[in-house]
C-alpha positions in Angstrom: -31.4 -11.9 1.6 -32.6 -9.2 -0.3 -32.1 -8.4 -3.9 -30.4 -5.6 -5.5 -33.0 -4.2 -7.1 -34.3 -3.1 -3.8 -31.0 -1.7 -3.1 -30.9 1.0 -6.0 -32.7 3.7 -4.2 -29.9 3.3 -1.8 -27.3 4.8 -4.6 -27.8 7.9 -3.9 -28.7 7.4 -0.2 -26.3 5.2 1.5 -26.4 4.0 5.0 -24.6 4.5 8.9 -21.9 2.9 10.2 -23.0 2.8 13.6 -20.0 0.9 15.5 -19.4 0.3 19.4 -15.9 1.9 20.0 -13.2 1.8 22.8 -13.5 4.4 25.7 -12.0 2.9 29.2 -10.2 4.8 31.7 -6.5 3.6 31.5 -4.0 4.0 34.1 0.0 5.4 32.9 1.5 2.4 32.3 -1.4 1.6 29.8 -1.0 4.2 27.5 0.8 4.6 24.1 4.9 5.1 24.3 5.1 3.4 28.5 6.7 0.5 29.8 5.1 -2.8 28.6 4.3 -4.7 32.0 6.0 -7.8 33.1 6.0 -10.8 30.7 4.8 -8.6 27.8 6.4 -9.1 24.5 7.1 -7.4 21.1 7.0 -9.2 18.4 9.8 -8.3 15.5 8.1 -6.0 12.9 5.2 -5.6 14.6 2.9 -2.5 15.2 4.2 0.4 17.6 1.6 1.6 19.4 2.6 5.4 18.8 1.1 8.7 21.0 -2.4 10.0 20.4 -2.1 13.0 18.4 -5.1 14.7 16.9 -6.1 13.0 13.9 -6.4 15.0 10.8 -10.2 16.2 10.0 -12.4 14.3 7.1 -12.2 15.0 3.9 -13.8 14.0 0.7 -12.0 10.6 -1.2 -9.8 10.2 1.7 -9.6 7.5 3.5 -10.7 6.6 7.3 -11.4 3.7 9.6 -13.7 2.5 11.9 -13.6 3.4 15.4 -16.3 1.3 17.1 -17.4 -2.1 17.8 -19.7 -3.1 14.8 -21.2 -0.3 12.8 -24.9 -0.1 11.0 -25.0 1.5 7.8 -27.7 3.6 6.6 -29.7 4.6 3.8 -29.6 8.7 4.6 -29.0 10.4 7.7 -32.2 10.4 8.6 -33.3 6.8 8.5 -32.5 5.6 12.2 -36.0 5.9 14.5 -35.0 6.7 18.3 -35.0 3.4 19.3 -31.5 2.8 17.4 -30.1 5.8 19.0 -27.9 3.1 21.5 -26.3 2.2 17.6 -25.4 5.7 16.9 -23.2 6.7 19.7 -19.5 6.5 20.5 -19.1 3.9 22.0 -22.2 2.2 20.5 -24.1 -0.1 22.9 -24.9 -2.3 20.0 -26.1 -5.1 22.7 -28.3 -2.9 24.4 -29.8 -1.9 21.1 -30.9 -5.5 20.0 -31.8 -6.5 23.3 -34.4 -3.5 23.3 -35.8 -3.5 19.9 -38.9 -5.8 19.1 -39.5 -8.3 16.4 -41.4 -5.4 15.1 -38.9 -3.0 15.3 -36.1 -5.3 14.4 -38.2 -6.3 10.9 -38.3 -2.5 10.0 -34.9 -2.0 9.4 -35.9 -3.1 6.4 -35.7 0.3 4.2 -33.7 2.0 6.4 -30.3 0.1 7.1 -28.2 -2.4 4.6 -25.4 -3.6 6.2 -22.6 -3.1 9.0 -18.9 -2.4 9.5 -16.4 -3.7 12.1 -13.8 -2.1 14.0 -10.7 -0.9 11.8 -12.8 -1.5 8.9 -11.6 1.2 6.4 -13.8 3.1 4.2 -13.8 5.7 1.5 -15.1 9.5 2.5 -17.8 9.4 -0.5 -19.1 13.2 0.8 -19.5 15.7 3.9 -22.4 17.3 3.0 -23.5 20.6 4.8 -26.8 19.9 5.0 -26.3 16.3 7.5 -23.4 18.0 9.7 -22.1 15.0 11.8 -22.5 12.3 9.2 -20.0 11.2 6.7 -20.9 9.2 3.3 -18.9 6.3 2.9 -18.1 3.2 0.9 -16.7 0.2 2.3 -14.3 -1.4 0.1 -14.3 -4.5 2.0 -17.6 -5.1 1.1 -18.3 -5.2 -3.1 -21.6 -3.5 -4.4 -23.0 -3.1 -8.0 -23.9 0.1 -5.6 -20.4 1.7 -5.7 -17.4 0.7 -7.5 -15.4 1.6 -3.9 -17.2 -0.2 -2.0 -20.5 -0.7 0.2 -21.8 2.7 0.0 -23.7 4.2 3.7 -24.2 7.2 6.1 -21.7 6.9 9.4 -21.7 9.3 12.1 -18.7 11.2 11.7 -17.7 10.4 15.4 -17.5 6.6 14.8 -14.6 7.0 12.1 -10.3 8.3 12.2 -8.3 9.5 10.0 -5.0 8.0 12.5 -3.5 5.5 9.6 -3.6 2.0 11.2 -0.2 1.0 12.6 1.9 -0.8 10.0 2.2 -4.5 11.1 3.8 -7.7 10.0 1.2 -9.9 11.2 -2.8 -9.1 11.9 -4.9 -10.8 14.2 -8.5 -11.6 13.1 -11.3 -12.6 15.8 -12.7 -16.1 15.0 -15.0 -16.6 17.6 -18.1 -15.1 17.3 -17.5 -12.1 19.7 -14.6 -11.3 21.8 -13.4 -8.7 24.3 -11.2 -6.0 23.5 -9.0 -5.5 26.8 -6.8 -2.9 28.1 -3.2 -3.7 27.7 -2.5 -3.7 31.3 -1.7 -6.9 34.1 -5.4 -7.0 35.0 -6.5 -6.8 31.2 -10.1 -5.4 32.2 -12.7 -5.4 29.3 -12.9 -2.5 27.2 -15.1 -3.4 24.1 -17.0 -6.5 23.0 -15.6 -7.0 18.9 -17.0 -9.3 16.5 -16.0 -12.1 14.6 -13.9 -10.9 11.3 -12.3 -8.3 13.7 -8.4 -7.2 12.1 -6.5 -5.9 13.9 -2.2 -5.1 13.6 -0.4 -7.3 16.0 1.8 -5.0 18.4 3.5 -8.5 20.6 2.5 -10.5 23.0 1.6 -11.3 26.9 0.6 -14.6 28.5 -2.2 -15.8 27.2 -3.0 -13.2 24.8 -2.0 -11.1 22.0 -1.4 -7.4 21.9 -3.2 -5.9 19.3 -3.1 -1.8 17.7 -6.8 -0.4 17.9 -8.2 2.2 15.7 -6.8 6.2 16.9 -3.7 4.3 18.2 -4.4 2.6 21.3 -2.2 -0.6 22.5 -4.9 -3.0 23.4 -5.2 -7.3 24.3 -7.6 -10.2 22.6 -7.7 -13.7 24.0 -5.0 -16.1 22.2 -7.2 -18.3 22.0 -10.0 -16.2 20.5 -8.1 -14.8 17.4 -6.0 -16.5 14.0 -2.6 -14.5 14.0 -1.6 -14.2 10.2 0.3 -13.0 8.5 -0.7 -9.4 6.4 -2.5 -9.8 3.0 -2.6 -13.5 4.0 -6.4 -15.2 5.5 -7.0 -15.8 8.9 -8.3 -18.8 8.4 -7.5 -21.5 5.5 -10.1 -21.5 2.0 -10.9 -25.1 2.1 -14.2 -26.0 2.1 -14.5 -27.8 5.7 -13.6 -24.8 7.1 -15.9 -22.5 5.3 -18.6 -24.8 6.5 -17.5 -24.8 9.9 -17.3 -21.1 10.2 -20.6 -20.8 9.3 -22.0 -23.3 11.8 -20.3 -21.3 14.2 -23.1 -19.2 14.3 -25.9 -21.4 14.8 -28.4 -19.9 17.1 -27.6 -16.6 16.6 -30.4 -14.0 15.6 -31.4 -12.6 12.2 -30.4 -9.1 12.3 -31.7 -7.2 8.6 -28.5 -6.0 7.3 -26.8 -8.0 10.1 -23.1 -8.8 9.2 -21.3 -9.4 12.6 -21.3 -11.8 15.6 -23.8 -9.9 17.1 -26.4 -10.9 14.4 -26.5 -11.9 10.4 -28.9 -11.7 7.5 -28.7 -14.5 4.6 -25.6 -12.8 2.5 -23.8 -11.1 6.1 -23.5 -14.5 7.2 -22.0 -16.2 3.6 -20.2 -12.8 2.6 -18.7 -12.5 6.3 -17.7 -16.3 6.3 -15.6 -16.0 3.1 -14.4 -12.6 4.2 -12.3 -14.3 6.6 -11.0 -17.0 4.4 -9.5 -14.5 1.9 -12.3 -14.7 -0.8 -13.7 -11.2 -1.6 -17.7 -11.7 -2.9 -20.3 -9.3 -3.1 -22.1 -8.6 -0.1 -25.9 -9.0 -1.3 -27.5 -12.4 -2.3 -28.3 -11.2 -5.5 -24.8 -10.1 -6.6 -23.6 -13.2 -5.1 -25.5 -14.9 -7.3 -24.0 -13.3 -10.8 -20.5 -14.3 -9.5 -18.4 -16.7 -8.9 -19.2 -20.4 -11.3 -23.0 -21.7 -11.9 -23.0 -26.0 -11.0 -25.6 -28.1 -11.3 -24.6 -30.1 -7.9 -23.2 -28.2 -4.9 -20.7 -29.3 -2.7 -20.1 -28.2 0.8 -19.8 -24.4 0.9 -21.0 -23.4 -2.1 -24.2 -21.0 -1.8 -27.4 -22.1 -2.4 -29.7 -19.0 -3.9 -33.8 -18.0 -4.1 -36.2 -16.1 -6.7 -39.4 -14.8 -7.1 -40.5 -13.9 -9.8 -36.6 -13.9 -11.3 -36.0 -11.5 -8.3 -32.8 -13.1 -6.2 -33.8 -13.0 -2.1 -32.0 -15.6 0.0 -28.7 -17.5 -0.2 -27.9 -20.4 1.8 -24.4 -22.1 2.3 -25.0 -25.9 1.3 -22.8 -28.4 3.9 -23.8 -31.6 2.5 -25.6 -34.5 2.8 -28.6 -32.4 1.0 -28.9 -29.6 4.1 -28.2 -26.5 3.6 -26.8 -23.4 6.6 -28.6 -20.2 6.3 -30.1 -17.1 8.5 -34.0 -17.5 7.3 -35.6 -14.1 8.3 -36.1 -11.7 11.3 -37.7 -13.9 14.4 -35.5 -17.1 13.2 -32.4 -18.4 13.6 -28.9 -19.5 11.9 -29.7 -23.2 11.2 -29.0 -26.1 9.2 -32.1 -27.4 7.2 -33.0 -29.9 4.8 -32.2 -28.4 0.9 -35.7 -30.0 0.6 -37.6 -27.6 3.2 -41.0 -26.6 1.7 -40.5 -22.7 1.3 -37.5 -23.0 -0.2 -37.3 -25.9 -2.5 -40.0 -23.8 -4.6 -38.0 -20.8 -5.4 -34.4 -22.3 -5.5 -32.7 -20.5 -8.5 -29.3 -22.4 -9.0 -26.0 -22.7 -6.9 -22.7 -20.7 -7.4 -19.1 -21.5 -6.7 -16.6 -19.2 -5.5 -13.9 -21.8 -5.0 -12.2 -24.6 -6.8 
C-alpha cells in the first residue's frame, strides 16, 4: 500500500467516514424497552437496549461512534466527486457505490480517500469547522497513524456519527465472516444493514440461532450465530496464533482492491493485514509503511508475518507471508486478494525486509 510520505498532506486534511447505517421500519414489539419475543434470551450482564433519546450534539475532543455500515474517510470535505455520493449518505449504499464506479474511477481515490471505519467504530471529534458545516474531523483511535497521535485522522459527515455512549456489555460480538446482515430483533428477523467483517458490537442476549446485539444510537438488533465470535470485552474475537491470522486473511480471497479499502466490502495491501490483526487483538499501524517501522525485523518469515516493498527506500505494499514461500496480499486496483509465489517478478525486486508483530 501506499507510504506515509504520501500521507503527510493529509495532516492537516483528513478524510470521511462514509458508513452504511441502520434505517428499517420496526413494528412495537421491536423497539427499545418492549417485550423480547418468544425464545428470546438475556444474557447476565449484558447490554440493555435503553429508549432513543436525542443524543447530545458534537463537540470538539469528545468522543462519538459510528452510525453506518462501513465508512470512507477523506482527505477534506471536498474531496468526494458525485459519483461517491451513494458513500456519503445515511444509510450509505456502500454496494451500490462500488458496483457503479469504474476501474477508473475506483483508481482515483487515490488522493482523495485513506481509509474506512465500521459500524460502532469510535472516534475523536478532532474539529467542527464553520466553514464545512455537516462534516466533522475525526481520528480513529482504532486505527494508529504517525498522522495523529489519537488515531486515523479523516473528514465524516456529521450525520454518519452519535454521541449515544455504546451500551455497557459483558461480552461483544465481532463479525468474522466477511459481511453479515444486521437484522431487526423481531420473530421474522428481516435484514436491516449489510456489516463487515471486524464488526463489534455489545451483546444484549440471545434468540435461536442468533445473537442479539446493541447497535450504534441504541437500537436492539440480531447477527447470525454462526456469523460472529462472542467474546468476552477487552478480550479478541478470534485467537493470535499464527494459523489463524493466515486463515483470516485467506478469507478474503477474491475480493476487490478497494484504495483505502479496510472492510469486507473491499481492501487495500495494509486494510487487509491491519484489519486481520485488528481482530486478533494486535493493534498495528494502519499504513504499510508504518507497519514496517514496527513490530521485530527477521531475516526468515514465518506464516503471518508481513512481507513489505520499496522504491527508491519509499515503503508501498505489504503482504502477509503463509508459507511454503507464497505470500497473501491485495495487489492494486483491478486485482484481487490472492496468494502468490514470494518469488513473483514485480515484487521479488523491491522486497524491503519482513516484520513480526507476534512471538
Amino acid at each position: 500500500m501506499r507510504a506515509a510520505v504520501l500521507r503527510s498532506v493529509a495532516l492537516g486534511l483528513g478524510a470521511v467516514l462514509a458508513l452504511a447505517g441502520c434505517a428499517d421500519p420496526e413494528s412495537p414489539s421491536a423497539r427499545p424497552g418492549s417485550t423480547p419475543a418468544a425464545g428470546v434470551r438475556t444474557t447476565p450482564g449484558s447490554a440493555r437496549a435503553s429508549d432513543l433519546r436525542t443524543a447530545a450534539p458534537l463537540t470538539v475532543g469528545g468522543d462519538a461512534w459510528v452510525s453506518v455500515s462501513v465508512a470512507t474517510l477523506w482527505r477534506s470535505p471536498g474531496s468526494p466527486r458525485a459519483i461517491d455520493a451513494p458513500a456519503l449518505e445515511h444509510p450509505a449504499a456502500i454496494g451500490r457505490w462500488l458496483r457503479d464506479m469504474t476501474t477508473g474511477q475506483r483508481r482515483a481515490l487515490n488522493g482523495r480517500a485513506d481509509t474506512q471505519a465500521l459500524l460502532g467504530d469510535r472516534v475523536v471529534v478532532v474539529a467542527l469547522p464553520a466553514g464545512s458545516p455537516g462534516w466533522a474531523r475525526v481520528a480513529v483511535p482504532s486505527q494508529p497513524s504517525p498522522l495523529d497521535g489519537r488515531g486515523y485522522p479523516g473528514w465524516v459527515p456529521r450525520r454518519q456519527l452519535t454521541t449515544r455512549v455504546p451500551a455497557p456489555a459483558a461480552q461483544r460480538a465481532t463479525v468474522v465472516t466477511r459481511l453479515a446482515w444486521l437484522r431487526a430483533d423481531t420473530a421474522r428477523a428481516g435484514r436491516v444493514l449489510r456489516v463487515s467483517f471486524g464488526t463489534d458490537l455489545p451483546v444484549l442476549g440471545r434468540a435461536a440461532g442468533f445473537v442479539r446485539v446493541v447497535a450504534p444510537g441504541g437500537r436492539p438488533r440480531r447477527l447470525a450465530a454462526g456469523a460472529v465470535a462472542v467474546h468476552d470485552a477487552g478480550q479478541p474475537a478470534l485467537p493470535p496464533t499464527r494459523a489463524s491470522l493466515v486463515r483470516t486473511a485467506e478469507l478474503f480471497l477474491g475480493l476487490p482492491y478497494l484504495w483505502a479499502g479496510a472492510s469486507g466490502f473491499g481492501l487495500d495491501c495494509s486494510g487487509l493485514t491491519s484489519l486481520d490483526y485488528r481482530v486478533h487483538g494486535l493493534r498495528i499501524p494502519r499504513d504499510a509503511s508504518p507497519q514496517s517501522q514496527h513490530g521485530t525485523a527477521v531475516a526468515r518469515p514465518r506464516p503471518a508475518d508481513l512481507m513489505f516493498y520499496a522504491t527508491h527506500g519509499t515503503v508501498h505494499h505489504v503482504s502477509m507471508y503463509v508459507g511454503d514461500g507464497r505470500m497473501v496480499h491485495s495487489p492494486h486496483t483491478g486485482q484481487v486478494v490472492q496468494v502468490v509465489a514470494t518469488s513473483t517478478p514485480g515484487y521479488v525486486e523491491e522486497y524491503a525486509g519482513a516484520r513480526r508483530y507476534l512471538p
